[in-house]
C-alpha positions, 0 to 999 in steps of 0.5 A: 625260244625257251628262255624268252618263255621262262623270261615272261613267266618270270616277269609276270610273276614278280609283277604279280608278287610286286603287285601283291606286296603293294596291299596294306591295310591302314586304320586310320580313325581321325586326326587327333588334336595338338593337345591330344596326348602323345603316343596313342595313333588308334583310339577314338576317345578321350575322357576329360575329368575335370569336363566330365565330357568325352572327345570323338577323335573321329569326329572332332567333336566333344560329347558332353551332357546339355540339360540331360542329354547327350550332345556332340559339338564341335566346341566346348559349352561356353563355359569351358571356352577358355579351358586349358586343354593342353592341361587339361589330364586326357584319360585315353579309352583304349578299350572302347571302340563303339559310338556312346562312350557316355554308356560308362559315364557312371564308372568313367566319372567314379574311377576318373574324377575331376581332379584326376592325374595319371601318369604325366602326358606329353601333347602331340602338338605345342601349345601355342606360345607356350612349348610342350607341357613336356611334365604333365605338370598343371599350371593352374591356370583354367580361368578366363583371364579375369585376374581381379582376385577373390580373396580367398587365396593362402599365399603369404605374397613370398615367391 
């Protein structure tokens, strides 16, 4: 009788110790975008210089100034439709967790400009058709395929 006592109370209590290993907290903010870049699960925000605008992982939604005022879409202006993201240098802010990433628009803009070029990023994702920009390396090519030329280039035509 008293082994089948002692055999209950066992069980129970690596029921309870199972049952108790089974809690785990997880953060997950959002899923972030093929062209996001690779290594950061927890942040939230994205800078890009070149678009002075931000990218709500959260959200999917870019967050970008419109005649002055803060916006969140989830599409670029349709100015910046055909713009390489996948190029584009992705500033991540590791440091801010609230909702107006804009709040230090002036610092990012400064500290970030257009231009700008960190350590190299490799994306999460491919970049359709493409393959990984495994360098981080700016092909130059964030136009919207209209290739009429303006003269204004310096080559000698030598490749």
């Amino acid at each position: 009788m008293k082994t089948i006592k002692y055999f209950l109370i066992g069980i129970l209590f690596l029921s309870f110790s199972y049952t108790q290993a089974q809690v785990s907290v997880n953060v997950n903010i959002g899923t972030p975008p093929a062209w996001g870049p690779a290594g950061y699960t927890d942040v939230r925000y994205y800078y890009l210089p070149d678009l002075e605008t931000y990218y709500d992982v959260s959200t999917s939604n870019y967050v970008y100034l419109n005649n002055g005022r803060w916006v969140r879409a989830r599409s670029l202006p349709s100015v910046y439709r055909n713009y390489d993201l996948y190029n584009e240098y992705k500033v991540v802010l590791n440091d801010y967790r609230g909702d107006r990433p804009y709040d230090n628009f002036k610092t990012h803009k400064v500290k970030y400009g257009k231009g700008y070029k960190g350590k190299p990023q490799k994306t999460i994702g491919q970049k359709p058709g493409k393959g990984n920009n495994k360098e981080g390396k700016d092909n130059g090519h964030h136009d919207n395929g209209n290739h009429n030329g303006n003269g204004k280039g310096k080559g000698n035509g030598k490749h």
